[in-house]
C-alpha positions in Angstrom: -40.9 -56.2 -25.4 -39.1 -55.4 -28.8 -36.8 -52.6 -29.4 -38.5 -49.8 -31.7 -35.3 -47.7 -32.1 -35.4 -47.2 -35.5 -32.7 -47.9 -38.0 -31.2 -45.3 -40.9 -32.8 -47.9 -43.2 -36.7 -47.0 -41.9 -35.9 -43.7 -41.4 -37.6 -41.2 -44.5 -34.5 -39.2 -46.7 -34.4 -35.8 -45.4 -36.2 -32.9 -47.3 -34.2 -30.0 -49.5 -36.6 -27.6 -47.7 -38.8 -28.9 -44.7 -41.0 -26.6 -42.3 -42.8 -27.4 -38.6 -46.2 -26.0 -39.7 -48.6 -28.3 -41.0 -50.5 -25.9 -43.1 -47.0 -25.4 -45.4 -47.1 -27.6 -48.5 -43.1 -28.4 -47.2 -44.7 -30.2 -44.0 -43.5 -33.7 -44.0 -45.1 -35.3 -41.0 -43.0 -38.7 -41.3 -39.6 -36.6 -40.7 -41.2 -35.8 -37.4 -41.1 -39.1 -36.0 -37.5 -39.3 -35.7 -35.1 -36.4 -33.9 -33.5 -34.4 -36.3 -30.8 -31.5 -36.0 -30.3 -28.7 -38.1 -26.5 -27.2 -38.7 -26.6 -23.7 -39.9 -22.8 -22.1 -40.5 -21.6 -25.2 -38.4 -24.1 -23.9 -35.4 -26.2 -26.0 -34.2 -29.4 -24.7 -34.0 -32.9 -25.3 -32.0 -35.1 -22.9 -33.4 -35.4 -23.4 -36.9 -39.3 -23.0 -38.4 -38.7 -23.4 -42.2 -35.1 -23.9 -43.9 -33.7 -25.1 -47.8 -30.7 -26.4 -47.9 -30.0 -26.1 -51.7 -30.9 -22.0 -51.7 -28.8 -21.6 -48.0 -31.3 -20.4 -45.7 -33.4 -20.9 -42.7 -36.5 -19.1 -40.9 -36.2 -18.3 -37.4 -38.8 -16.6 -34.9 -38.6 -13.1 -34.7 -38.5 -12.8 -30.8 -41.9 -12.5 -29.5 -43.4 -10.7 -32.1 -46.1 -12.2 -33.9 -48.1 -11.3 -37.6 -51.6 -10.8 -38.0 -52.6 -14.3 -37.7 -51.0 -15.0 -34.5 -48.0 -16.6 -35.7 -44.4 -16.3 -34.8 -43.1 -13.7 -37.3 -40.4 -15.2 -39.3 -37.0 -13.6 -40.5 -34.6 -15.0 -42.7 -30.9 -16.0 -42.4 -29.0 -16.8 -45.1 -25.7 -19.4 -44.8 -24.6 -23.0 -44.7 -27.7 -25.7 -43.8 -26.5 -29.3 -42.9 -29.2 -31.7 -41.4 -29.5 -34.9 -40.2 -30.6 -37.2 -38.2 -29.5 -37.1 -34.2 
């Protein structure tokens, strides 16, 4: 049995802005395949939807509220976004 861990080399470059819903034109399914963390104003943080790390934001769920279409309602925080790969 070989060892599939996967080196920086295989790994895909990291997204300015990156979201978890497929539907979002900033969906990049290969990123998805490896564990990544997101780093917002040196916090590490777990519940990060959408984020841009050139404009300094990310998109967190809005407690349990949802919108219209059933989907976690979204509210935006604006800081420092480092991510990388865990």
């Amino acid at each position: 049995m070989t060892d599939q861990t996967p080196t920086p080399d295989t790994r895909p470059t990291l997204p300015d802005r990156h979201s978890i819903d497929v539907r979002s034109p900033h969906h990049v399914a290969a990123v998805f395949e490896h564990d990544i963390g997101i780093r917002f104003n040196d916090k590490e943080r777990f519940d990060v939807s959408v984020y841009c790390i050139s404009e300094g934001w990310v998109k967190v769920p809005s407690g349990k509220t949802l919108d219209r279409k059933g989907q976690p309602l979204l509210i935006q925080l604006k800081g420092r976004v480092e991510v990388f790969y865990k």
